[in-house]
PDB file of N, CA, C, O and CB in Angstrom:
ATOM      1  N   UNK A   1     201.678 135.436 214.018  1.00  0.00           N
ATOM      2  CA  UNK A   1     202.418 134.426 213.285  1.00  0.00           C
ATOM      3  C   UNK A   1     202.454 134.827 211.804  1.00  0.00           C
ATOM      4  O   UNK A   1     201.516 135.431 211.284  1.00  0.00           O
ATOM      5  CB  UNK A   1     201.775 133.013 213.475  1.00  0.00           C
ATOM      6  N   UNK A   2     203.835 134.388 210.978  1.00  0.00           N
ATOM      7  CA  UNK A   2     203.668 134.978 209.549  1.00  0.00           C
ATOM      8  C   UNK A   2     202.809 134.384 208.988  1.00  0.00           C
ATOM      9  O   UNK A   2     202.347 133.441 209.629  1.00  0.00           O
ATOM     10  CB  UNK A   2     204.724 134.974 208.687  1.00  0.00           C
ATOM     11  N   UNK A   3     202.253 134.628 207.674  1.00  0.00           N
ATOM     12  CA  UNK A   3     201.627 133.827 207.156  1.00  0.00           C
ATOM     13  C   UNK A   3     202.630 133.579 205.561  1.00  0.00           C
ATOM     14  O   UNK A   3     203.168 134.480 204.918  1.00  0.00           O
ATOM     15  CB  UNK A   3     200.059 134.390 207.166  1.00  0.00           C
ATOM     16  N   UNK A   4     202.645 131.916 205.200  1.00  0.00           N
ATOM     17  CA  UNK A   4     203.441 131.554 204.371  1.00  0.00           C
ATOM     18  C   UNK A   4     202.958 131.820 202.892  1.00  0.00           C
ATOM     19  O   UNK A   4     203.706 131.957 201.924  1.00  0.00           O
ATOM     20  CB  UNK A   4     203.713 130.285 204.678  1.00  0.00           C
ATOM     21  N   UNK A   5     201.414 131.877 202.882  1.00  0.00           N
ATOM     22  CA  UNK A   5     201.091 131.607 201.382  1.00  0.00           C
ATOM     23  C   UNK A   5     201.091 130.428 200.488  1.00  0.00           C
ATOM     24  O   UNK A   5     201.010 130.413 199.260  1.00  0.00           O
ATOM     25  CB  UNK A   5     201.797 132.261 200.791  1.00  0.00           C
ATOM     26  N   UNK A   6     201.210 129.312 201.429  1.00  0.00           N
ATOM     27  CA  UNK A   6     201.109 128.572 200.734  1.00  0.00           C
ATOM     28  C   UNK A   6     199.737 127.697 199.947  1.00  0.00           C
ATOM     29  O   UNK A   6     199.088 126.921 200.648  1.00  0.00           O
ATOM     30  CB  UNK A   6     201.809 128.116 201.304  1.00  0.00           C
ATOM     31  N   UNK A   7     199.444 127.846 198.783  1.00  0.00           N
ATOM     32  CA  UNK A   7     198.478 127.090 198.138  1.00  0.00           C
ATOM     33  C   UNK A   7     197.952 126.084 198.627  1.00  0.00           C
ATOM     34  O   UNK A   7     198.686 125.100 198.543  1.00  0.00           O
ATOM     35  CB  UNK A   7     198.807 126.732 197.173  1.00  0.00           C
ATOM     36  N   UNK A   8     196.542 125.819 199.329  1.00  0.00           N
ATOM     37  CA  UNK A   8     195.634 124.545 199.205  1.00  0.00           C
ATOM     38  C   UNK A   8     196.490 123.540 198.605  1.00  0.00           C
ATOM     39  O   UNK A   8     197.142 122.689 199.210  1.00  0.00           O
ATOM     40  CB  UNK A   8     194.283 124.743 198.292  1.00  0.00           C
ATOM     41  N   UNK A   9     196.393 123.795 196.894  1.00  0.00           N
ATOM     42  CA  UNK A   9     196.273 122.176 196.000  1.00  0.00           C
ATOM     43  C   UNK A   9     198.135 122.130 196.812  1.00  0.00           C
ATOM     44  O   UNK A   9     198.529 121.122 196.227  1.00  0.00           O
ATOM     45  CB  UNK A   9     195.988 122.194 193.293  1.00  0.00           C
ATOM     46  N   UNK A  10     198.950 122.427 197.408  1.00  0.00           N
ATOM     47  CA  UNK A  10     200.084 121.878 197.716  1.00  0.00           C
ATOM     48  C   UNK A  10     200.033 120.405 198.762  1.00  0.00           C
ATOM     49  O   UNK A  10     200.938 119.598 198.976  1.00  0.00           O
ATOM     50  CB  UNK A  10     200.825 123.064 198.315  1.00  0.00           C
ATOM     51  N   UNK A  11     198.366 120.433 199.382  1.00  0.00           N
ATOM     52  CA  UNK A  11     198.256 119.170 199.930  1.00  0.00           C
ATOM     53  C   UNK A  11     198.076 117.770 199.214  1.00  0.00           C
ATOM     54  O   UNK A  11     198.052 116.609 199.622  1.00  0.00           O
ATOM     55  CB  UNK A  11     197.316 119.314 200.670  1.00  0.00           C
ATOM     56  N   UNK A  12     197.955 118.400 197.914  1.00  0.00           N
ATOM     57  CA  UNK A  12     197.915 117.128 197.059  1.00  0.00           C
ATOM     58  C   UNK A  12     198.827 116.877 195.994  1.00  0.00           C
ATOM     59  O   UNK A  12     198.790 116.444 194.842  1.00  0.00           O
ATOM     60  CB  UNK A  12     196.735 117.018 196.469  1.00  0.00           C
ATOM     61  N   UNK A  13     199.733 117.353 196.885  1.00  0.00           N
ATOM     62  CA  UNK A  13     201.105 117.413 195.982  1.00  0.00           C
ATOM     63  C   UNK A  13     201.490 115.920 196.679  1.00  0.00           C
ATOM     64  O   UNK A  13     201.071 115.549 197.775  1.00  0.00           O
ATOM     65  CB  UNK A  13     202.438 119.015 196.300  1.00  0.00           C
ATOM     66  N   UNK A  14     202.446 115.098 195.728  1.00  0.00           N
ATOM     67  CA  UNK A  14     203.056 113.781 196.186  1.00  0.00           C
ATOM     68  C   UNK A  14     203.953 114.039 197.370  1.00  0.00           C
ATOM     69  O   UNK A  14     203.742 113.694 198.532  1.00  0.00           O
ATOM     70  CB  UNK A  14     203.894 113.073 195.026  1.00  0.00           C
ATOM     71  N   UNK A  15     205.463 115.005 196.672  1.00  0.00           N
ATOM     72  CA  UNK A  15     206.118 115.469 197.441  1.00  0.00           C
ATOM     73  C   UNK A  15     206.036 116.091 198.562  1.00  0.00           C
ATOM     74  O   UNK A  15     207.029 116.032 199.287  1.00  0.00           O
ATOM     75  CB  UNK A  15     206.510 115.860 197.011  1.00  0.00           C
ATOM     76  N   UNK A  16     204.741 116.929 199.072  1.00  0.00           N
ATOM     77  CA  UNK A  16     204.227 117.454 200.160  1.00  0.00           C
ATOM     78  C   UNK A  16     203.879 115.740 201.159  1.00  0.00           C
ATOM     79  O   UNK A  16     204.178 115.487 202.325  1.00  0.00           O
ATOM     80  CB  UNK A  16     202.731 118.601 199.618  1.00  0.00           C
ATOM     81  N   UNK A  17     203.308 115.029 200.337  1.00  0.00           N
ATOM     82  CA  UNK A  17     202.689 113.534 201.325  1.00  0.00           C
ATOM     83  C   UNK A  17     204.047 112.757 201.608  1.00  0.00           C
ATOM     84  O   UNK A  17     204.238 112.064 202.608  1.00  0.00           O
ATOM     85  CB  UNK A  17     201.402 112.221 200.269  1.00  0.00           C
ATOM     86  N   UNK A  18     204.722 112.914 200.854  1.00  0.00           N
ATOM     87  CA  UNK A  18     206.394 112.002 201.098  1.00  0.00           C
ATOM     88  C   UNK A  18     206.656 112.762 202.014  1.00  0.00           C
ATOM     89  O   UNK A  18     206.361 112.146 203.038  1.00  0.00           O
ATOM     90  CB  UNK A  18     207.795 111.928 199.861  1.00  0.00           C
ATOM     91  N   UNK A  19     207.149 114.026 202.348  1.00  0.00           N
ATOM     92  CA  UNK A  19     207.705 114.687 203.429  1.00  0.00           C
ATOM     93  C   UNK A  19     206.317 114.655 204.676  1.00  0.00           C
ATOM     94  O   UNK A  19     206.421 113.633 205.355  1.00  0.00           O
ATOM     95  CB  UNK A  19     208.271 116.357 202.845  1.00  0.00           C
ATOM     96  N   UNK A  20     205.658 115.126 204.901  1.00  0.00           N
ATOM     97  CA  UNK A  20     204.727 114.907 205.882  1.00  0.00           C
ATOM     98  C   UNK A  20     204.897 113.166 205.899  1.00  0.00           C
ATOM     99  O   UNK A  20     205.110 112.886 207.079  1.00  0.00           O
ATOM    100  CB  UNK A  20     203.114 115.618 205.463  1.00  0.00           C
ATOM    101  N   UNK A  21     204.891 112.236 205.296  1.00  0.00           N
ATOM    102  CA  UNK A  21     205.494 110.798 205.906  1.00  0.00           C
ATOM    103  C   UNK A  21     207.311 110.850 206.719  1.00  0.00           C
ATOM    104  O   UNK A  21     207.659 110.469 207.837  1.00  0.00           O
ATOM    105  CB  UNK A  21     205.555 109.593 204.274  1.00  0.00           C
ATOM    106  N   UNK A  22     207.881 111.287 205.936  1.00  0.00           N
ATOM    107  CA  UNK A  22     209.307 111.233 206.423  1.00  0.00           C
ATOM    108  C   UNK A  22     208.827 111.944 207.828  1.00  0.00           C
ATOM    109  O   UNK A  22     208.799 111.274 208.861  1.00  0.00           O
ATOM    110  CB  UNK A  22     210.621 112.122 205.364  1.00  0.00           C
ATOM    111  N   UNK A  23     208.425 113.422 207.817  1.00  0.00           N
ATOM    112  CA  UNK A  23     208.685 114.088 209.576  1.00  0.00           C
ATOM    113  C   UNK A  23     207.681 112.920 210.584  1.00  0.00           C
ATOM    114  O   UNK A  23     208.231 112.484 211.596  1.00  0.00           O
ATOM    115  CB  UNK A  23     207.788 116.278 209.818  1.00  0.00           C
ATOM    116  N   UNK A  24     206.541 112.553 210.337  1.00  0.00           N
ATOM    117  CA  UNK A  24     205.795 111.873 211.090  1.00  0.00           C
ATOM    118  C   UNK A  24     206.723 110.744 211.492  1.00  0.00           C
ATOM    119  O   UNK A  24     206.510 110.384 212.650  1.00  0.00           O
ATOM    120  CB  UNK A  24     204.532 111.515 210.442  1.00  0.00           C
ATOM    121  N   UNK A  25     207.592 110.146 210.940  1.00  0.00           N
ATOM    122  CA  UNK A  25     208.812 108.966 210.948  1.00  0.00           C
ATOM    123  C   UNK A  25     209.410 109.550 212.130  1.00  0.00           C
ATOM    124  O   UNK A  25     209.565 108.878 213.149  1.00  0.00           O
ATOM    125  CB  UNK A  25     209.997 108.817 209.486  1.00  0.00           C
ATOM    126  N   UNK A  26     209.763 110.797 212.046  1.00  0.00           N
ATOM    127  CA  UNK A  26     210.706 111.383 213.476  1.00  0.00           C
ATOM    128  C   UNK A  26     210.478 111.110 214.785  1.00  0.00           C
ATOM    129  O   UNK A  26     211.303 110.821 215.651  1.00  0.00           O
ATOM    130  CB  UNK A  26     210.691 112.772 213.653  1.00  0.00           C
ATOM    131  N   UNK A  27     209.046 111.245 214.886  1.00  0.00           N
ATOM    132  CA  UNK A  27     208.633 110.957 215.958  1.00  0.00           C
ATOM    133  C   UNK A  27     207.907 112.441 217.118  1.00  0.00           C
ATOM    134  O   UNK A  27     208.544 113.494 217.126  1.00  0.00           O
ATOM    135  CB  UNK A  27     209.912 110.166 216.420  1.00  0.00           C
ATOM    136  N   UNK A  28     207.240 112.382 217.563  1.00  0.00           N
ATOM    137  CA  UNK A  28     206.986 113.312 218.430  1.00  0.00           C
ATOM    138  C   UNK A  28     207.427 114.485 219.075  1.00  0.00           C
ATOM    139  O   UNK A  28     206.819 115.553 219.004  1.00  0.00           O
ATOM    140  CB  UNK A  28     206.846 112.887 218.988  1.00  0.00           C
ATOM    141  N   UNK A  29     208.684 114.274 219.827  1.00  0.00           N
ATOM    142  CA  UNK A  29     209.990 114.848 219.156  1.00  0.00           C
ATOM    143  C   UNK A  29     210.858 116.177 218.598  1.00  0.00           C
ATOM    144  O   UNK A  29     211.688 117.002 218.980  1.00  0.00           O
ATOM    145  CB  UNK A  29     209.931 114.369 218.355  1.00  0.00           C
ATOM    146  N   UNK A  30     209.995 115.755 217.309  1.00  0.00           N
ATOM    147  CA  UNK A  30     211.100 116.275 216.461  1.00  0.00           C
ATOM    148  C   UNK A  30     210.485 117.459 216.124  1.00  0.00           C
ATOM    149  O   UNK A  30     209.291 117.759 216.151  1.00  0.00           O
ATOM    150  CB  UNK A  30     211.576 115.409 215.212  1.00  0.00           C
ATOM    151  N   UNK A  31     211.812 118.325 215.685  1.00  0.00           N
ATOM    152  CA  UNK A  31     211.686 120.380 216.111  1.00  0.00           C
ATOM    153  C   UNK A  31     212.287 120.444 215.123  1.00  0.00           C
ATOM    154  O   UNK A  31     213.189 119.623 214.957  1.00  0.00           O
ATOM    155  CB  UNK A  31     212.487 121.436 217.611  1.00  0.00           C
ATOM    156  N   UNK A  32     212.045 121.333 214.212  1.00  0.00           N
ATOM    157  CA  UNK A  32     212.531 121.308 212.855  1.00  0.00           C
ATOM    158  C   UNK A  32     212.882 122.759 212.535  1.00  0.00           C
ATOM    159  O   UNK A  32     212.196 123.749 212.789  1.00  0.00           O
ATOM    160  CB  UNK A  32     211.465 120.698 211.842  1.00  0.00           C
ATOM    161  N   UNK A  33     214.386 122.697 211.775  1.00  0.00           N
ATOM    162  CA  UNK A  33     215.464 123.796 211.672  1.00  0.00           C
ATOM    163  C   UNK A  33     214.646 125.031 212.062  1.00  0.00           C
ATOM    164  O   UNK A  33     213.416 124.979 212.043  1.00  0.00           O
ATOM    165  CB  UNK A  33     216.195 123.948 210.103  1.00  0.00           C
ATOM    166  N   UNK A  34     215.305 126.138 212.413  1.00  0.00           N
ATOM    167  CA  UNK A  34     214.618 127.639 212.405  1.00  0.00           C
ATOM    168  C   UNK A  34     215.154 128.188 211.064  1.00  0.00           C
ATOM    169  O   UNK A  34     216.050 127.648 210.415  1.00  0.00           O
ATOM    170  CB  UNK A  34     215.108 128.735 213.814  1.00  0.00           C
ATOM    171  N   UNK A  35     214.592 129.169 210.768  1.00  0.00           N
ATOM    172  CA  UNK A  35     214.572 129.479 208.903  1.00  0.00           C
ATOM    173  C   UNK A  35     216.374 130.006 209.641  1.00  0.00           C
ATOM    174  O   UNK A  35     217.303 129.613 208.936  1.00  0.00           O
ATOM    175  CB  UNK A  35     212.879 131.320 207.776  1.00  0.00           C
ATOM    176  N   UNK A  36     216.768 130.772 210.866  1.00  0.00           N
ATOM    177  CA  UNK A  36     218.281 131.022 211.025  1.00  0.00           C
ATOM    178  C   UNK A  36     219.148 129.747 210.422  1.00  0.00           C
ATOM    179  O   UNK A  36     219.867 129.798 209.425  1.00  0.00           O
ATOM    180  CB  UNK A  36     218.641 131.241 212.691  1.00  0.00           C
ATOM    181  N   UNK A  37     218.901 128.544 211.297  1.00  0.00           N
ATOM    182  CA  UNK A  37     219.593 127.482 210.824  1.00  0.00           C
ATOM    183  C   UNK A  37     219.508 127.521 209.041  1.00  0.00           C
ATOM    184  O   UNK A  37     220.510 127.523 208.327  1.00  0.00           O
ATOM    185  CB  UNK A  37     218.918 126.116 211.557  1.00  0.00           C
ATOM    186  N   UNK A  38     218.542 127.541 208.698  1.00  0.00           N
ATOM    187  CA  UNK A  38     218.277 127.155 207.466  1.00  0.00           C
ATOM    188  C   UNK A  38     219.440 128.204 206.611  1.00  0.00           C
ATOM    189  O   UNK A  38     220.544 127.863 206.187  1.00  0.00           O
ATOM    190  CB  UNK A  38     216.553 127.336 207.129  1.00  0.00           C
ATOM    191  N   UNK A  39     218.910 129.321 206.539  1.00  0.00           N
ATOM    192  CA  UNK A  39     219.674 130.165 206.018  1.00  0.00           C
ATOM    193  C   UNK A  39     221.081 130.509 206.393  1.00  0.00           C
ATOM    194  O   UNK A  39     221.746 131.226 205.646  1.00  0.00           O
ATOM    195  CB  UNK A  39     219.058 131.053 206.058  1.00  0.00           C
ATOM    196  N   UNK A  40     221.597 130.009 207.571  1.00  0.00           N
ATOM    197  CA  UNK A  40     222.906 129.991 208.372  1.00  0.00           C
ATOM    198  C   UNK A  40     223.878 128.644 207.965  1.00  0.00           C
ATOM    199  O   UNK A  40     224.393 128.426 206.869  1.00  0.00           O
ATOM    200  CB  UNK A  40     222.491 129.946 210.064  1.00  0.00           C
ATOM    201  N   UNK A  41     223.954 127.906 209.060  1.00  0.00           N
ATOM    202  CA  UNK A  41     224.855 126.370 208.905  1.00  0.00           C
ATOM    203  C   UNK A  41     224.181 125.912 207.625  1.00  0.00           C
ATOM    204  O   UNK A  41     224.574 126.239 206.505  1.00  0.00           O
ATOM    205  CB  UNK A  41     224.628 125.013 210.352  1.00  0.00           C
ATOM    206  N   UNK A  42     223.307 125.258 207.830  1.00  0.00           N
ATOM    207  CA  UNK A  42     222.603 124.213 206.583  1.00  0.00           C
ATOM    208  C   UNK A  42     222.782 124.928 205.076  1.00  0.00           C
ATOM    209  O   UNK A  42     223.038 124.310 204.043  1.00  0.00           O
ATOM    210  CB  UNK A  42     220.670 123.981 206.874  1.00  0.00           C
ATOM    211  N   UNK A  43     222.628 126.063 205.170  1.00  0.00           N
ATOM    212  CA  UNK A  43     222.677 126.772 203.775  1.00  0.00           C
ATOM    213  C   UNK A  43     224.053 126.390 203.879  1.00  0.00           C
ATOM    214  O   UNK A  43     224.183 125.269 203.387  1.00  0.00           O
ATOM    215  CB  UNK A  43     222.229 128.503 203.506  1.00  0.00           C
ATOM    216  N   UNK A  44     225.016 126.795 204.263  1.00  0.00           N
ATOM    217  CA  UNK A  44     226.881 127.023 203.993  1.00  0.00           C
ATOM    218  C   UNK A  44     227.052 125.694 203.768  1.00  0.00           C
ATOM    219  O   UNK A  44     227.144 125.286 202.610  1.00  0.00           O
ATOM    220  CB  UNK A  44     228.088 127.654 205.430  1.00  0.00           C
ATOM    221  N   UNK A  45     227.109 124.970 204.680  1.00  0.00           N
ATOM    222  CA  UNK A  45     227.095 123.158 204.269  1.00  0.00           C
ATOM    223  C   UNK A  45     226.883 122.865 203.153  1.00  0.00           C
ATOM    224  O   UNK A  45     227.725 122.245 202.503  1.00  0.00           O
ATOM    225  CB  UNK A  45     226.093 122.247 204.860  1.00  0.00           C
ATOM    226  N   UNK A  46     225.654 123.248 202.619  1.00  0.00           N
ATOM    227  CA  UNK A  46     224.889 122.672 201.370  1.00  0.00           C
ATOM    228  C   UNK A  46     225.715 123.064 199.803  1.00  0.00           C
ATOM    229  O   UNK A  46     226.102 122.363 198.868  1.00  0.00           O
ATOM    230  CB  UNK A  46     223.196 123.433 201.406  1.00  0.00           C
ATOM    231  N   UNK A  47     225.752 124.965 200.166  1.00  0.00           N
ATOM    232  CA  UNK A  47     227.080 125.266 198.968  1.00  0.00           C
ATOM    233  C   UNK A  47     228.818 125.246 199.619  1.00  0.00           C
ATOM    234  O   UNK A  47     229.538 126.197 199.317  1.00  0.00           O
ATOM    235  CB  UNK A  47     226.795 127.164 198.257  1.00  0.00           C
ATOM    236  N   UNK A  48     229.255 124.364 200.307  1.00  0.00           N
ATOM    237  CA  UNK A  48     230.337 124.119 200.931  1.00  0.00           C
ATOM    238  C   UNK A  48     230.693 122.571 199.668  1.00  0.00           C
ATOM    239  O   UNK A  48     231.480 122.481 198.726  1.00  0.00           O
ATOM    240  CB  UNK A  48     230.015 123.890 202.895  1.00  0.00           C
ATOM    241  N   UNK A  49     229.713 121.603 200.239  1.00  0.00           N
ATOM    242  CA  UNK A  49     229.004 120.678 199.235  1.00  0.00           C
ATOM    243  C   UNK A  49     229.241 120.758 197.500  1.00  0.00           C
ATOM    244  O   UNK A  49     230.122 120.278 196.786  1.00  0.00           O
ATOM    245  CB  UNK A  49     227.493 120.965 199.508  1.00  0.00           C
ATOM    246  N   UNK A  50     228.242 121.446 197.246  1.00  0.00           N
ATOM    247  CA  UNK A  50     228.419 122.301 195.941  1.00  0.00           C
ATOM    248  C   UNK A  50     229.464 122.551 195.542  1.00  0.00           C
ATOM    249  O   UNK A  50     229.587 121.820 194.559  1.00  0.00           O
ATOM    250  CB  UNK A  50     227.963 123.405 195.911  1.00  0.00           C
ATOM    251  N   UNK A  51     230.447 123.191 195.665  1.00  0.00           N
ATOM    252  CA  UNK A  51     231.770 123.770 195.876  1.00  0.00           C
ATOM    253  C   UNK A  51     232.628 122.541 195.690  1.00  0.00           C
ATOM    254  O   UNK A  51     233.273 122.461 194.645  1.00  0.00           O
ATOM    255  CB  UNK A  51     231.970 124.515 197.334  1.00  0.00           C
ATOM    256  N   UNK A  52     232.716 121.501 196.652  1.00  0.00           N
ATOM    257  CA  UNK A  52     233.604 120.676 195.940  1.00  0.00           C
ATOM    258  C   UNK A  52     233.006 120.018 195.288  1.00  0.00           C
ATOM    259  O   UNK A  52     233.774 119.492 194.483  1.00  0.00           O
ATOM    260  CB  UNK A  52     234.391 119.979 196.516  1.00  0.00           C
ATOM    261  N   UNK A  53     231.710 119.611 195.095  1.00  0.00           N
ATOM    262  CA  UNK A  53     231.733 118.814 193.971  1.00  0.00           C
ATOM    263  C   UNK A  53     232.495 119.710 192.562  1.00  0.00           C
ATOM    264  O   UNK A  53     233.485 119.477 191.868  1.00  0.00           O
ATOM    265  CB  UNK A  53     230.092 118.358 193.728  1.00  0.00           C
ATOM    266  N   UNK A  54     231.870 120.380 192.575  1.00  0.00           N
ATOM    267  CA  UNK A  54     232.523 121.464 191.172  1.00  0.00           C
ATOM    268  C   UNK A  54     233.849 121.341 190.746  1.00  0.00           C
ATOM    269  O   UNK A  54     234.389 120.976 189.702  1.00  0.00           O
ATOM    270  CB  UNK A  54     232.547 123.068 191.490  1.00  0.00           C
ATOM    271  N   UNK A  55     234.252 121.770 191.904  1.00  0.00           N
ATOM    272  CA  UNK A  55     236.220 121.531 192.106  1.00  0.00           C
ATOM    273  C   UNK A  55     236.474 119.927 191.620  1.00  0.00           C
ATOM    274  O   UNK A  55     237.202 119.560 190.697  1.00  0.00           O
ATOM    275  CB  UNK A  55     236.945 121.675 194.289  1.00  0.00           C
ATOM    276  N   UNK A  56     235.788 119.221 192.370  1.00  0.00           N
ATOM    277  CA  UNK A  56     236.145 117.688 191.756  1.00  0.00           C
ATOM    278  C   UNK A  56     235.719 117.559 190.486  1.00  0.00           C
ATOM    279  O   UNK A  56     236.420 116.793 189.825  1.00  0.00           O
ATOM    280  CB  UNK A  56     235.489 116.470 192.502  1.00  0.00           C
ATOM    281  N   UNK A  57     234.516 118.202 189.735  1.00  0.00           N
ATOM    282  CA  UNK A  57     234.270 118.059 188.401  1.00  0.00           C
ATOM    283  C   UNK A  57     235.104 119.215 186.955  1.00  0.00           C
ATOM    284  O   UNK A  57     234.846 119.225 185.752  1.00  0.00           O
ATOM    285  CB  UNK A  57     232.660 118.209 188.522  1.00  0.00           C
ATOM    286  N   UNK A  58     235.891 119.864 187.571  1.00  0.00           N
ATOM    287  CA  UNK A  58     236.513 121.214 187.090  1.00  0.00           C
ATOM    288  C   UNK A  58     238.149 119.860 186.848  1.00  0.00           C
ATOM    289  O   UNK A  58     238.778 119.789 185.793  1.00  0.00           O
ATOM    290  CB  UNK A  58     236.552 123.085 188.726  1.00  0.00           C
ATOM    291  N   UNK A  59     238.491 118.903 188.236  1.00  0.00           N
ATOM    292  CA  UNK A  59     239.597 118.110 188.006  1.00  0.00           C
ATOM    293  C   UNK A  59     239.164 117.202 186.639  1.00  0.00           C
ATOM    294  O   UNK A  59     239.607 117.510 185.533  1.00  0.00           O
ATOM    295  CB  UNK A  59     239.950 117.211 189.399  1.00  0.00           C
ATOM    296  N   UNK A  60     238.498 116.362 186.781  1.00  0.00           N
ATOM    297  CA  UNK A  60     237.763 115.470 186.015  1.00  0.00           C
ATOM    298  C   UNK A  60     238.137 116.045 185.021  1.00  0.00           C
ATOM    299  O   UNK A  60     239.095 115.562 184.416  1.00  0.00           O
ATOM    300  CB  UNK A  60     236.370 115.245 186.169  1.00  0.00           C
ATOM    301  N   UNK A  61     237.436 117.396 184.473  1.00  0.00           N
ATOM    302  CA  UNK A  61     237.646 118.090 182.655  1.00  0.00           C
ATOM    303  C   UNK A  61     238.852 118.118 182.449  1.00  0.00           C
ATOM    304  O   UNK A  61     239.224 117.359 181.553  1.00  0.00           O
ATOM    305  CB  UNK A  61     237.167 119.723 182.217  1.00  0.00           C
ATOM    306  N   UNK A  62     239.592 118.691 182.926  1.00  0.00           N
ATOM    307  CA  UNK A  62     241.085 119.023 182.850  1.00  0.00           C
ATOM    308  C   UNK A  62     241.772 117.746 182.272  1.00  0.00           C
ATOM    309  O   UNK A  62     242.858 117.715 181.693  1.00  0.00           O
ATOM    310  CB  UNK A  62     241.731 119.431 184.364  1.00  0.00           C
ATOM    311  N   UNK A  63     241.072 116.866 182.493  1.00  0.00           N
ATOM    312  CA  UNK A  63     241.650 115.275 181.784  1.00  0.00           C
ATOM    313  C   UNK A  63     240.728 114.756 180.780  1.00  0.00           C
ATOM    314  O   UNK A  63     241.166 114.280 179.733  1.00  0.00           O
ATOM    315  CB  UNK A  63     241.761 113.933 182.953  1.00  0.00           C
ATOM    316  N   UNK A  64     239.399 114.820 181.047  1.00  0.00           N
ATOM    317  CA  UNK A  64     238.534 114.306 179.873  1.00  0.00           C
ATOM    318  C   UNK A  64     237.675 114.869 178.647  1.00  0.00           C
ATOM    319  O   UNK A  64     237.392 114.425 177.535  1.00  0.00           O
ATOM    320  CB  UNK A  64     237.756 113.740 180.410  1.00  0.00           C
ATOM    321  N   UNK A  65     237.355 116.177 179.426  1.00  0.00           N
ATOM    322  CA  UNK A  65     237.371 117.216 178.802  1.00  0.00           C
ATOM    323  C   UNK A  65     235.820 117.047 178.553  1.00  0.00           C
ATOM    324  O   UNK A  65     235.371 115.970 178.159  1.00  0.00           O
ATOM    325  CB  UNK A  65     238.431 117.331 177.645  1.00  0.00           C
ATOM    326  N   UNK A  66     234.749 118.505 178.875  1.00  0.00           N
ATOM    327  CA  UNK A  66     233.367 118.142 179.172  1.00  0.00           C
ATOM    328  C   UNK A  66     232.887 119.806 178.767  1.00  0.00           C
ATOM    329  O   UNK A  66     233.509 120.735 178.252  1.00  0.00           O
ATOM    330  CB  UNK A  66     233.044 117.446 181.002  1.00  0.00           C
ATOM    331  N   UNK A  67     231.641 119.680 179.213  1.00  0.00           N
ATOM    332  CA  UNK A  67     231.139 121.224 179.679  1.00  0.00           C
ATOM    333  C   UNK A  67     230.082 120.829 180.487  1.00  0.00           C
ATOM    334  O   UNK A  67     229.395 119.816 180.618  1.00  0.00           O
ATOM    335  CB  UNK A  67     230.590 122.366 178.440  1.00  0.00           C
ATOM    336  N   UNK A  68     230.178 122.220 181.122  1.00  0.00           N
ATOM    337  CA  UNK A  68     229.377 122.550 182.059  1.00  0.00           C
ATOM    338  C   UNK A  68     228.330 123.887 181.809  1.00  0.00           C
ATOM    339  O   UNK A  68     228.692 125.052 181.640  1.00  0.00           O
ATOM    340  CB  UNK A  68     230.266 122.704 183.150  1.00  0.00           C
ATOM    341  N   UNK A  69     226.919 123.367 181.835  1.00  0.00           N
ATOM    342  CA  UNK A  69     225.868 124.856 181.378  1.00  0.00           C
ATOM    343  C   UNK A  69     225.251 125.036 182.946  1.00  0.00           C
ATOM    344  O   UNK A  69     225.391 124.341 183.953  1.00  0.00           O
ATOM    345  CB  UNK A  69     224.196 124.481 179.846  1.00  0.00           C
ATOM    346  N   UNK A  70     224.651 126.040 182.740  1.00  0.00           N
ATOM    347  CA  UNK A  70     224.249 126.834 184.153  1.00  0.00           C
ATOM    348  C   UNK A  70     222.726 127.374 183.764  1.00  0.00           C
ATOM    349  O   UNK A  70     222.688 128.061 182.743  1.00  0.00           O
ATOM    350  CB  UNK A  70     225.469 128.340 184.588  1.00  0.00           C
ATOM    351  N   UNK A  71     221.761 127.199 184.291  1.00  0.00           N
ATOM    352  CA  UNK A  71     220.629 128.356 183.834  1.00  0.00           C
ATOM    353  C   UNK A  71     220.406 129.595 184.394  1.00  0.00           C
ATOM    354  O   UNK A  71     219.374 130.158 184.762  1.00  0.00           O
ATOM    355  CB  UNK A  71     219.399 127.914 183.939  1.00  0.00           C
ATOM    356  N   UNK A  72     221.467 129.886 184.391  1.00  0.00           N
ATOM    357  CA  UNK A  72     221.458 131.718 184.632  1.00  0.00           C
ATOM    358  C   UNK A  72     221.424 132.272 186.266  1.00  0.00           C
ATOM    359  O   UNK A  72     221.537 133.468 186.535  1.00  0.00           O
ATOM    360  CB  UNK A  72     219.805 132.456 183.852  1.00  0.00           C
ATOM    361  N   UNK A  73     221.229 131.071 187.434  1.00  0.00           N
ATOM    362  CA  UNK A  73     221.027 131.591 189.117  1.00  0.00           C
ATOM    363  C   UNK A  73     222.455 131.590 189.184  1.00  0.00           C
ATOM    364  O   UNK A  73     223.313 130.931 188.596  1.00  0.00           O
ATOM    365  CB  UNK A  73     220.119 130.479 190.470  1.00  0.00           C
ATOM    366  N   UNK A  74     222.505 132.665 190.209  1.00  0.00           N
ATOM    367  CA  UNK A  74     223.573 133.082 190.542  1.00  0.00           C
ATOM    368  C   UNK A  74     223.431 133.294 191.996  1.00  0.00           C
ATOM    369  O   UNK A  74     222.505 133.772 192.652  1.00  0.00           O
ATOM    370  CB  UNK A  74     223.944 134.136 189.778  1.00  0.00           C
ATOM    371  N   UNK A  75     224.530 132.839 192.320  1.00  0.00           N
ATOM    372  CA  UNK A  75     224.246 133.384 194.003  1.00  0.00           C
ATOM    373  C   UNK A  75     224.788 134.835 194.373  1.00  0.00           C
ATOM    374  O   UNK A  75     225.795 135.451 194.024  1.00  0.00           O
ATOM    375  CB  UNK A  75     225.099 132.315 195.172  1.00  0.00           C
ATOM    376  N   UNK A  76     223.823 135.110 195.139  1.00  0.00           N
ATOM    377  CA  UNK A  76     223.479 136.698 195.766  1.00  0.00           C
ATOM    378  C   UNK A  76     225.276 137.008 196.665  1.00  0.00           C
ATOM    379  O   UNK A  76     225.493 138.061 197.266  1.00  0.00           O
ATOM    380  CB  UNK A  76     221.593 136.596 197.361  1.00  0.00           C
TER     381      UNK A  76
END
């Protein structure tokens, strides 16, 4: 099995206890994405998403007139 690396103190992270509440909510159940999904559908969805919001905020300027800053990620 891989090993993730993930840090101890991440169990006492809030956000680590909110999500370990949300999946326990699922129920017994529940099988959670394969890193394929993740990096496949769910990724494209997510900047599919992205994408129009932009487009809808690129309409918006064109009339009200704004800016937009970026911190430097770029997609691969």
């Amino acid at each position: 099995m891989p090993v993730a690396f993930i840090p101890f103190v991440v169990a006492d992270s809030q956000y680590f206890k909110d999500a370990v509440s949300s999946v326990t909510k699922c129920g017994a159940g529940y099988r959670p994405s394969s890193r394929f999904e993740i990096s496949g559908r769910l990724l494209s969805n997510k900047v599919s998403n992205a994408d129009n919001k932009l487009t809808e905020f690129k309409k918006q300027v064109s009339i009200t007139g704004n800016t937009l800053t970026s911190d430097g990620w770029s997609n691969v």
